[in-house]
C-alpha positions as CSV (number, residue, x, y, z in Angstrom):
1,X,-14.5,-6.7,-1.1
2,X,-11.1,-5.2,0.7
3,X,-7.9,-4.3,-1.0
4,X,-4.8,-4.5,0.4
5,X,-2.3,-2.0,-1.5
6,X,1.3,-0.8,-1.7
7,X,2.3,2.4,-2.6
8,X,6.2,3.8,-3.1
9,X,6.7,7.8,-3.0
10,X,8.5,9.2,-5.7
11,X,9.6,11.5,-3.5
12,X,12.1,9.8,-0.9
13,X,11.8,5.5,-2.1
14,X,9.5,4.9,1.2
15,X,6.5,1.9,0.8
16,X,3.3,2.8,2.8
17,X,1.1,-0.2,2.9
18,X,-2.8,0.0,3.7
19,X,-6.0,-1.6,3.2
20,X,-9.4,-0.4,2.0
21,X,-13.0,-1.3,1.8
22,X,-13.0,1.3,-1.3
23,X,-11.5,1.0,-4.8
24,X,-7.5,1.3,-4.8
25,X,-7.7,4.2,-7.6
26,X,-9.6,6.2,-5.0
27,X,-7.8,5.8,-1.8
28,X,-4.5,6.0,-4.0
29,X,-5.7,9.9,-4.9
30,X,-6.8,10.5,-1.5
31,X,-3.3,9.7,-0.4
32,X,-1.5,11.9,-3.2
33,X,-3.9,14.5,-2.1
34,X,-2.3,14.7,0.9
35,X,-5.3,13.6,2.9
36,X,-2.5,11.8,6.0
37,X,0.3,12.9,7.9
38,X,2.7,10.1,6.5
39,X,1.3,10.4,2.5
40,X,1.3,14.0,2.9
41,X,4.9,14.6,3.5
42,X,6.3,11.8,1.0
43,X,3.7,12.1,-2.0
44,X,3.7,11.5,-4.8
45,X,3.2,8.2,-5.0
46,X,2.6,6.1,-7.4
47,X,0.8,2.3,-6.7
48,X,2.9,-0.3,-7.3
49,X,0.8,-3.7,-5.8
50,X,-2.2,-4.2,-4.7
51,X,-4.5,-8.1,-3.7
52,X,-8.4,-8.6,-3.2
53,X,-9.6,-9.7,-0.3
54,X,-13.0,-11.1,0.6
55,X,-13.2,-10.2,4.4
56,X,-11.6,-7.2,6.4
57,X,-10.1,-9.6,9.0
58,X,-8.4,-11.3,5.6
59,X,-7.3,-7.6,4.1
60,X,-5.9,-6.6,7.9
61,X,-3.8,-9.7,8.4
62,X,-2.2,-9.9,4.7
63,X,-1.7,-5.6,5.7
64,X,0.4,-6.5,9.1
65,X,2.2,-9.1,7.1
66,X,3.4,-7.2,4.7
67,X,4.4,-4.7,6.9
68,X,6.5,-7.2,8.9
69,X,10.2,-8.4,8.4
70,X,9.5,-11.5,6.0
71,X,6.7,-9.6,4.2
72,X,8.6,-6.5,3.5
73,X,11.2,-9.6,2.1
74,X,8.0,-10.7,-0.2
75,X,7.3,-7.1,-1.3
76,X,11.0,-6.1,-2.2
77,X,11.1,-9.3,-4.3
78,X,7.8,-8.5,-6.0
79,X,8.4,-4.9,-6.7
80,X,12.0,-4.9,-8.0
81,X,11.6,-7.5,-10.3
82,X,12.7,-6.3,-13.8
């Protein structure tokens, strides 16, 4: 299984979307941990969505979709909903 996840840093608002072959809780405290460039300078973060995925090539197109135009639409729909 691959997960596809969204996280938003407390920090400065900014949405960092990844996928993982791994459980979302533990690549979630890897980020916070500071473990990239990007997560490192904006953490915390907290998750806020997250899909399963059979197949990597699924979990890496539904990643660059979500990180394109109409899919950052989708996400800003899904995440500010009251």
């Amino acid at each position: 299984m691959f997960n596809v996840y969204v996280l938003k840093s407390l920090k400065n608002g900014k949405r960092y979307v990844g996928y993982t072959a791994r459980s979302v809780q533990e690549r979630f405290l890897e980020h916070n941990s500071g473990k990239s460039t990007f997560t490192r300078q904006n953490r915390p973060f907290m998750l806020i969505y997250s899909e399963e995925y059979q197949t990597k090539i699924e979990a890496m197109k539904r990643e660059k979709f979500l990180k394109s135009g109409q899919g950052r639409k989708i996400l800003d729909s899904i995440t500010n909903r009251p």
